[in-house]
N, C-alpha and C positions, 0 to 999 in steps of 0.2 A: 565508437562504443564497442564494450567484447560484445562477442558473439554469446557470452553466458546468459542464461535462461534462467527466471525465476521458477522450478519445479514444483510443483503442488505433490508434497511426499510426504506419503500416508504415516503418521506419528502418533505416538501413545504416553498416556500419563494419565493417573488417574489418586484418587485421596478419599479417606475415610475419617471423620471425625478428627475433632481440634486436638493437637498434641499437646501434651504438657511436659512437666519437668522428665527428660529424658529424652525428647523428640530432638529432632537434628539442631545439630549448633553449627550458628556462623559463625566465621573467621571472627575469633578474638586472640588479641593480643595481649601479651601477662604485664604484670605491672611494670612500667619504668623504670631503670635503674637511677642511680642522681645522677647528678647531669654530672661533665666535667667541670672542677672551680673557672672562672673564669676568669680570676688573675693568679699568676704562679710567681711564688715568693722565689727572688736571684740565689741561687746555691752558690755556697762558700767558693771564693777564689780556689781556682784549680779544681774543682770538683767539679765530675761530668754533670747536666742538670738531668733532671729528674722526668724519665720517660711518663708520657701519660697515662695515665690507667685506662684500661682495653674497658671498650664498652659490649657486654653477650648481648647478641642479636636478641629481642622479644620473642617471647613463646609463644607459638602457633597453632591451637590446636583446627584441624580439620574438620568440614561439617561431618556426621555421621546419617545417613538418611533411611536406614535402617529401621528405626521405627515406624517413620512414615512408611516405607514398602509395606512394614506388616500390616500396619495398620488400615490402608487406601488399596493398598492391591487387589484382593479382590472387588473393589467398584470398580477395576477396570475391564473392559471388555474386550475381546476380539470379534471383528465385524467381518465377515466374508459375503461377495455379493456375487449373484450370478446375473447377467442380460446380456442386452446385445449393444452395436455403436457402427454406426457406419463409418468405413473405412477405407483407403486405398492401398492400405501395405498389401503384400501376397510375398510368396515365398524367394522369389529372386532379389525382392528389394533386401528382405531381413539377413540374405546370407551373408551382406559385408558390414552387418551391425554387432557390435563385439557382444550384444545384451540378448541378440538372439536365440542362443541359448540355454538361457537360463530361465529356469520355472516362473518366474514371475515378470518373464519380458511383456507378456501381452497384457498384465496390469499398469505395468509402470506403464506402457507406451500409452495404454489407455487415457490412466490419468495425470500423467508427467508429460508428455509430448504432444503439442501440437500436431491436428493431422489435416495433411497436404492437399489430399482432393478427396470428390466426393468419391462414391464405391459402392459396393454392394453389404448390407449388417451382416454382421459377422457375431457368432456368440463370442462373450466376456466373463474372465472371471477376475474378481479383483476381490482385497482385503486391505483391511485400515481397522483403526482402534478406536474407542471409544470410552464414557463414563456415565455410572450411574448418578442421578441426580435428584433421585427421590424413588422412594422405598417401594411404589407402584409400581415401578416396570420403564420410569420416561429415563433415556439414556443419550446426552448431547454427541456430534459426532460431526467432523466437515460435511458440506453439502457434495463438495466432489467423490468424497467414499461412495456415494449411492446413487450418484449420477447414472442416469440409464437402467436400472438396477430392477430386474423382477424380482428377483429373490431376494431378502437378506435375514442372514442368518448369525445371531450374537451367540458367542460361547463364553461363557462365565468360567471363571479358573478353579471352577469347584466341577468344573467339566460337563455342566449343562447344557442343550444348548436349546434357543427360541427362535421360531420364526419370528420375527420383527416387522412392524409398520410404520408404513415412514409418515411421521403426522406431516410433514414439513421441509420443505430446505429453502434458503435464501442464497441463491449464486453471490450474489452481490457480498455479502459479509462473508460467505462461507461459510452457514451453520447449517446441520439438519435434527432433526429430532424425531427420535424413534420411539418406539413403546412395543416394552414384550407384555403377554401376558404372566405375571409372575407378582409377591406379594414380600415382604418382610425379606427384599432385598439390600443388600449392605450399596451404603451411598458415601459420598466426599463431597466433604466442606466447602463451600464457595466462598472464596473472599469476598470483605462484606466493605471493604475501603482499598480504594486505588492508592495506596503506600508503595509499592513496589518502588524500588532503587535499582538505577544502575549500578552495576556491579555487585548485587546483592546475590547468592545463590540460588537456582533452582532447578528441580526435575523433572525428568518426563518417563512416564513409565508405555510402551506399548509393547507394539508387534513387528517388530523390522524385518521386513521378510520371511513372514510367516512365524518370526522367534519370540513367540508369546511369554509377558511379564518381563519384557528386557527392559532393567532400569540405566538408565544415563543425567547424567548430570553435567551443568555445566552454569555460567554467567549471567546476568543480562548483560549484554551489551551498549543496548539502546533502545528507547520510547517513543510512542506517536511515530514510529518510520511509517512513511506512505510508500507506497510500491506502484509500480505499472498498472498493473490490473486489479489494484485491489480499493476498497471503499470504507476500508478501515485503518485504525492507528496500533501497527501492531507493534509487538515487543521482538526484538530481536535478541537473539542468544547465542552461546557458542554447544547449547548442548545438541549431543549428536543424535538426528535423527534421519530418517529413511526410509522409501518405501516400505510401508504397512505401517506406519508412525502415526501418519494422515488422524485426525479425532481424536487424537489421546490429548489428556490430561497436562499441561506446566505447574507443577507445584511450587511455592516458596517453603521457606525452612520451618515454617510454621504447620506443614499440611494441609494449605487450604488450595484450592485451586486458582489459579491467577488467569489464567491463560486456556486455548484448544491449538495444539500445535497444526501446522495450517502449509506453511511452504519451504522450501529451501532453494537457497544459491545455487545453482553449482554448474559446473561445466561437463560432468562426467555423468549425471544421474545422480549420484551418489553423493553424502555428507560432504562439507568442505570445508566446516564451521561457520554457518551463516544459515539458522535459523529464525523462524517468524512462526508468533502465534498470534491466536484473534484475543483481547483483553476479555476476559470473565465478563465485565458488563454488559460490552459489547452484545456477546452470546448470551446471556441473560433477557435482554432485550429483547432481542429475536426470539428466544425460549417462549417467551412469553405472549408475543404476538401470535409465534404461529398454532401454541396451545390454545390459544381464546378465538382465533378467527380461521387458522389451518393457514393463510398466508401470511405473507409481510407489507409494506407498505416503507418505501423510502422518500423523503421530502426530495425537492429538484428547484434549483434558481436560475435553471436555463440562459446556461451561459457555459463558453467553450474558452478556456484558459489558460496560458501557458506561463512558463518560469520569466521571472525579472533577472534579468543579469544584469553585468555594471553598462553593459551597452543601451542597454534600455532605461534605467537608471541614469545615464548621465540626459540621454534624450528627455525623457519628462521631468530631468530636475527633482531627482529622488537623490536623499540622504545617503541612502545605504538601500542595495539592490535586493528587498522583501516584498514581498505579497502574491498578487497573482492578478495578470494582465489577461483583460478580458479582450479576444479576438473576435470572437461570435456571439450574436444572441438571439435566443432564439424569437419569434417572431410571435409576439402575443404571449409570450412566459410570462412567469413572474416577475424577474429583470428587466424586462422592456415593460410590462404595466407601471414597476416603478422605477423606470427614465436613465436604467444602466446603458452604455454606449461605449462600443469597441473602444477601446482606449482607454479607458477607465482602469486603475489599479486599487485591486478592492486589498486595503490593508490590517483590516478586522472584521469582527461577523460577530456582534453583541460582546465587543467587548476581547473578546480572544484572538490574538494576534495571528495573524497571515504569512508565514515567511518564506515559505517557499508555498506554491501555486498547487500543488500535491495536497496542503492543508484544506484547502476551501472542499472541493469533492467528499472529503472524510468528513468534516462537520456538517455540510449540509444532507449526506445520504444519513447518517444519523439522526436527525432530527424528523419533525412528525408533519406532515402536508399539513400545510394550515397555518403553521407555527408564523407569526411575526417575527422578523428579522432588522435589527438596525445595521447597517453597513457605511464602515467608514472607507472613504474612496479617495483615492490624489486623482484630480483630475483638472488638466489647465493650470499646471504648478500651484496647486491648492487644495487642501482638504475641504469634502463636505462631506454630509451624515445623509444615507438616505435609506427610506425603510424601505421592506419590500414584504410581502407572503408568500412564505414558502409552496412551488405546486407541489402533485403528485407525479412523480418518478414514470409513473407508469404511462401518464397521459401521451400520445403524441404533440410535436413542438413543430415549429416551420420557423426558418432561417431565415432573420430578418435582414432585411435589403435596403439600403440609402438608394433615395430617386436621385440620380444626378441627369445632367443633362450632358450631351456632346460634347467634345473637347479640343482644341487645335494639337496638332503635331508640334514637336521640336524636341529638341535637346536642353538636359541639364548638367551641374559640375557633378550630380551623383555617378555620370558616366551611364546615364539609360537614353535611349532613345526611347521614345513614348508616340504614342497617338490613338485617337477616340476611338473607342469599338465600333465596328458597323453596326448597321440591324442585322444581318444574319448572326454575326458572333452573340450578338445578347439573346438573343433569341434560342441561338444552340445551349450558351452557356447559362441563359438563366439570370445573367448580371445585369440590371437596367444600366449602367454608366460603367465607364471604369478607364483608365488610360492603359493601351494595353505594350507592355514592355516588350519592344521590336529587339532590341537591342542591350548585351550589359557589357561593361568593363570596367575596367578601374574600382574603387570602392565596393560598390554594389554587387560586381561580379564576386569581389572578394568574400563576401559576405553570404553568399551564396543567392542569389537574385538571378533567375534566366529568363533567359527570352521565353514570348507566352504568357509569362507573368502576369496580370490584371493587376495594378497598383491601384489600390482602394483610399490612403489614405494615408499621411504623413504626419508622425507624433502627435498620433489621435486625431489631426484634424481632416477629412473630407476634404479630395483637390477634386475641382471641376475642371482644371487648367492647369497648363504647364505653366503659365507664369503663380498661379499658385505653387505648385511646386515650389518653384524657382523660392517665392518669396518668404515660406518656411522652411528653405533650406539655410536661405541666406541668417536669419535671426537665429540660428541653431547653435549651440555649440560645437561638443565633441564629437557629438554624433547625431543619429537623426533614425527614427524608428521609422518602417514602411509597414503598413498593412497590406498584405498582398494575398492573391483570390491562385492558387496552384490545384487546378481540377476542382473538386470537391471541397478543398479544404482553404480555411481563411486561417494565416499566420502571421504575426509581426516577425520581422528580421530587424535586426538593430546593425545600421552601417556605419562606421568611423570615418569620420570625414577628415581629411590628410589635414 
């Protein structure tokens, strides 16, 4: 996998009241010309035939976004934050960092770069953009803008500027919500329906580097993307954004806000075409929570899940490599109350399809603790429907454990050598059972399987025995999934059997 880094860079865009005849236009194309005939009459003996007639490219005109600026511009904000952040940098590491210096390194490294060890705080100054969302003063904005943040300070482009309160932020979505003191402030439009289209236009207006009211434009690209670190379905785009972008506004051509631009790809810091904002609803939600209660509240189905690919797919007898295979659960969650088990591939969640394992996380932090959930599941090459209730996100959970008993030594055709944990090993490690992998080669090593390994469980089912093993290996087809226990962490690998 590269080495690129999803950056949290600070973005801006912001919208004022609904556009009408005049506001930006999208790509349309002019009328048709006729078509060419589509049978051609034989020209006269000896007469050359008759070239076809030239068809003129369709008229193109360009969006114009120019009303929208005038109109939403000023709802957009500039956000400057002062605090502190513990750190390990100091001045020897920075001098072979090409961003060292540049005024805005200790921002971005702030909130764009992961940091290495702990240290001693350090003060911080950092900036990102935002938008007004109601005529009182409440102004939405990333949660990372104000991370750590004593200060923060909104400057209006009428050259104002307010101390700010932060009512709110949820890491998890990425919102936060502010409130200056201030009255009969100019605000932008919320989209009021999830229409957005790929490939449809849109803009973002912030502060990139300090360069407040910088407008840009660009694509969507793509919807519902899941990300690493994130608990939302963001929109992806190609419009260019950059540090101090962070909080700003994604408009469509209509001037309503769709989006809070939120992260970007890249490998340099810097724009690269690969932008992500959090959906307007999304941030509505949270708006809304952290205004009524000052916090959030995200549902949890206590369960640890990774991708299906065709390897795993062909092991449990899936159609096509969708959903999201459950490796862990937790112990006493809401998934273990209603009878989810390692192995299980959950392939909907009330109805809404699973396809990549990235899906389940976003729909369920979305939803509300408490919430009933029906789940449709393959499990034992067969669908069943099972309910569960959603927990609370915030509760602590404990890692649920199968009792097995002792197991004999020996070898299988996966090329493991195997044998039963002692008592001390379960005891250091925590595992009551497990066979524990002395040895890999052939398949398994391929597949990446090493020694150390604690092998839990073979295409969903629990071996207490190596002639277990042995005898779900033998009725397997192309391949054959292992649940395996590496330190901490419980993983299926899917091995191809020669």
């Amino acid at each position: 996998m590269s080495q690129s880094t999803l950056k949290r860079a600070a973005l801006a865009v912001a919208v004022l009241g609904v556009i009408g005849v005049g506001g930006a236009v999208a790509v349309q194309q002019g009328n048709a010309v006729a078509a060419a005939p589509t049978a051609v009459q034989a020209a006269p003996t000896g007469a050359p035939a008759a070239a076809p007639a030239a068809v003129p490219a369709p008229n193109i005109t360009l969006p114009d976004f120019s009303v929208i600026v005038d109109h939403n511009g000023p709802a957009v904000v500039n956000i400057s934050v002062t605090g502190s952040t513990r750190t390990s940098y100091n001045e020897q590491a920075g001098r072979g960092d090409p961003f060292a210096d540049d005024p805005f390194f200790e921002f971005f490294r702030r909130f764009q770069m992961p940091q290495q060890r702990g240290g001693q705080r350090v003060p911080t100054h950092g900036m990102g953009s935002g938008f007004i969302v109601s005529n009182d003063g409440i102004i939405l904005t990333n949660a990372h803008v104000v991370r750590d943040a004593s200060e923060v300070t909104v400057k209006l482009t009428d050259r104002r500027e307010f101390r700010a309160k932060v009512l709110g932020s949820d890491p998890k979505s990425d919102v936060a919500v502010l409130k200056i003191d201030a009255k009969n402030l100019p605000v932008v439009p919320l989209a009021k329906s999830n229409d957005l289209k790929v490939g449809q236009w849109v803009l973002a207006i912030g502060s990139p580097f300090g360069l407040e009211n910088t407008v840009t434009a660009g694509v969507v690209s793509a919807k519902g993307r899941s990300l690493p670190d994130g608990n939302v379905p963001f929109i992806q785009t190609d419009v260019a954004v950059n540090p101090g972008n962070s909080g700003g506004p994604l408009f469509n051509t209509r001037g309503e806000v769709v989006g809070i631009n939120s992260q970007i790809y890249s490998q340099t810091g810097g724009y690269q075409g690969l932008s992500f904002a959090i959906p307007i609803d999304v941030a509505n939600k949270i708006k809304d929570q952290i205004i009524a209660t000052g916090k959030v509240t995200h549902a949890k189905l206590g369960v640890t899940v990774q991708e299906v690919n065709q390897g795993f797919a062909d092991s449990f007898n899936l159609a096509t490599p969708e959903g999201a295979l459950i490796s862990r659960v937790d112990k006493g969650g809401p998934a273990d109350k209603a009878g989810l088990k390692p192995g299980d591939v959950i392939r909907t969640l009330n109805g809404q399809k699973i396809v990549s394992s990235g899906d389940l996380p976003v729909i369920v932090s979305l939803a509300t603790p408490g919430d009933k959930v029906t789940l449709e599941v393959w499990r034992q090459g067969k669908l069943e429907s099972i309910k569960a209730t959603l927990g609370n996100a915030n509760d602590k959970a404990q890692v649920a454990e199968n009792e097995r008993d002792e197991q004999a030594s020996g070898k299988v055709r996966l090329g493991l050598s195997l044998r039963p944990l002692e008592n001390i090993e379960k005891r250091q490690t925590g595992i009551s059972s497990g066979l524990v992998i002395e040895d890999a080669r052939g398949a398994a090593a391929a597949a990446g399987v090493q020694p150390g390994d604690v092998l839990l469980s073979v295409n969903g089912r629990p071996v207490q025995s190596v002639d277990q093993v042995r005898e779900v290996v033998d009725k397997s087809g192309k391949s054959v999934a292992l649940l395996i226990q590496r330190g901490e962490d419980r993983i299926f690998i899917p091995v191809r059997l020669g």
